[in-house]
N, C-alpha and C positions, 0 to 999 in steps of 0.2 A: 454416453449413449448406453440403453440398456441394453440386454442380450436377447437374441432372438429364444421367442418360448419353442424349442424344437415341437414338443408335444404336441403344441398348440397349431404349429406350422404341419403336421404330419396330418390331425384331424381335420382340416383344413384341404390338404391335397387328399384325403378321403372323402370329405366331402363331396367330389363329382360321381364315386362310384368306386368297387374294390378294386384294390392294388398288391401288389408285393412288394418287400423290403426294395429290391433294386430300382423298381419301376417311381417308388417315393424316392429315393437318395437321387435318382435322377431328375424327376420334377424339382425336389426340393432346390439342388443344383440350376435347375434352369429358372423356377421362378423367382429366386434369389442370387442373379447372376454376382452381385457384388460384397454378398456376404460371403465370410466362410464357407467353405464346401463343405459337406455333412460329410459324415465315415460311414461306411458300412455297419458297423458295431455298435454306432450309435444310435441308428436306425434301428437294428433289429434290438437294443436294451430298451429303447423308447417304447417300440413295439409290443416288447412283454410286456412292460409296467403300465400302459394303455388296457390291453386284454387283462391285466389282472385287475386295474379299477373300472372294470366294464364298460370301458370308453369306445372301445372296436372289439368285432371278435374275428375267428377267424372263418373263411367260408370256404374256403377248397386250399387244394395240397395240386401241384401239377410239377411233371419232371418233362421237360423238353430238351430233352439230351443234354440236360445237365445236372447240376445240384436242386434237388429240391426246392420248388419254392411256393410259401405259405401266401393267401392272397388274404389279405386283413378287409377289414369293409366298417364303417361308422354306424355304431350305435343309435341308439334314440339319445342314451344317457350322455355318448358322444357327442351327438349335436348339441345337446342342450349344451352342454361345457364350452362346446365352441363358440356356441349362441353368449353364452355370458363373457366370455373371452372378448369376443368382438365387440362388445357392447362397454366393457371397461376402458375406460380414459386413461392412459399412462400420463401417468405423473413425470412432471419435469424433474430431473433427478435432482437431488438436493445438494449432493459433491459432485467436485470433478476429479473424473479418472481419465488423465492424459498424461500416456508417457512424453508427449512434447514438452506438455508443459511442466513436467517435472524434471526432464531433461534440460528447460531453459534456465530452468530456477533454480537447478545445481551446476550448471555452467558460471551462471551469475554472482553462487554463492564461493566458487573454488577455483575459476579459474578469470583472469582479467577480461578488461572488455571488451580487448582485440577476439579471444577467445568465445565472448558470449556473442559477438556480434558474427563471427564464421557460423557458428553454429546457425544461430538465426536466416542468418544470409543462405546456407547450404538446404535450410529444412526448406525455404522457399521454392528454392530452385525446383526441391523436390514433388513439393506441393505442386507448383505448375507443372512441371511434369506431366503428374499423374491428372490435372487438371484437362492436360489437353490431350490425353488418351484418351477420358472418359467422356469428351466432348469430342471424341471421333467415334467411337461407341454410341453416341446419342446419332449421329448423324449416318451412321451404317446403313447401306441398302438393306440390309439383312435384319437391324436394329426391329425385336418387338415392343411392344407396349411393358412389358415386362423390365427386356432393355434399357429401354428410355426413363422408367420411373426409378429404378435403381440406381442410374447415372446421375439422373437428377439429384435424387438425395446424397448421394455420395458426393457432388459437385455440388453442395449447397454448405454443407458440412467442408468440403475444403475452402471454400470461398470465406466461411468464419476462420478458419485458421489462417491462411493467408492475412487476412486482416486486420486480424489476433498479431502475427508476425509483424506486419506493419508498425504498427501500435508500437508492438515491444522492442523493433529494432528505431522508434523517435526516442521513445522512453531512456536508451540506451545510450543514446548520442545525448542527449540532454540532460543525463544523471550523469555522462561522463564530462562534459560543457563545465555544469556546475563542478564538480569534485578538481577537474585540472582547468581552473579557469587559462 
């Protein structure tokens, strides 16, 4: 899975109109309920390196009884970048980076089968787990549109691993079959 383009995601929640640092770390938070939470820090380094490739700039400064805060707003040069952004096809990534699966495959390579099949057996468990919290997430009174499409992909994405798991705990029992007839 690639990483989310923060940049990309900030000129984006500018898109509807100016904001400030906090006002995006919390959009970003809620329109990406199951990604990563954004930092503060992050927010406002984004921010700069945005205003310094002319991407947003800024449009007022307001203290309401607290720490200053800068309200950013989307460029022309912005938009267009977003425009090309959204308009790019992500390429299906060529390796995989999964600590599962690299986790199973040094289970498998150092320790025995009883040991790679816990393993496998445990991440399942886990996997449904989180499987049926995000499918009580999808189903919340409260659940937005936001909600439910985030859930979805995350529940889409465990349902290959789960699968994955399947897979790999026949594979296990059938390489063990053969090896101790």
């Amino acid at each position: 899975m690639s990483e989310v383009s923060t940049p990309h995601v900030l000129l984006g929640l500018l898109a509807s109109g100016g904001r400030h640092g906090y006002e995006l770390k919390r959009a970003y938070d809620a329109r990406l309920p199951q990604a990563r939470p954004l930092a503060f820090g992050q927010v406002y380094a984004t921010l700069g390196r945005l205003e310094r490739d002319g991407l947003v700039a800024v449009t007022g400064q307001e203290r309401d009884g607290g720490p200053d805060r800068t309200t950013y707003a989307l460029t022309d040069e912005g938009r267009a970048a977003l425009d090309r952004w959204l308009s790019d096809v992500e390429p299906p990534l060529p390796y995989v980076a999964s600590t599962l699966l690299a986790k199973v495959v040094v289970a498998l390579l150092v320790a025995d089968v009883d040991r790679a099949r816990s393993c496998l057996v445990a991440q399942r468990q886990a996997h449904t787990a989180r499987l049926r919290e995000l499918t009580g997430v999808k189903h919340a009174p409260s659940a937005t549109l936001d909600d439910v499409v985030a859930a979805d992909y995350a529940i889409a994405h465990l349902d290959a691993d789960l699968r994955w798991l399947a897979t790999t705990l026949d594979r296990v029992a059938d390489w063990h079959r053969e090896v101790h007839p």
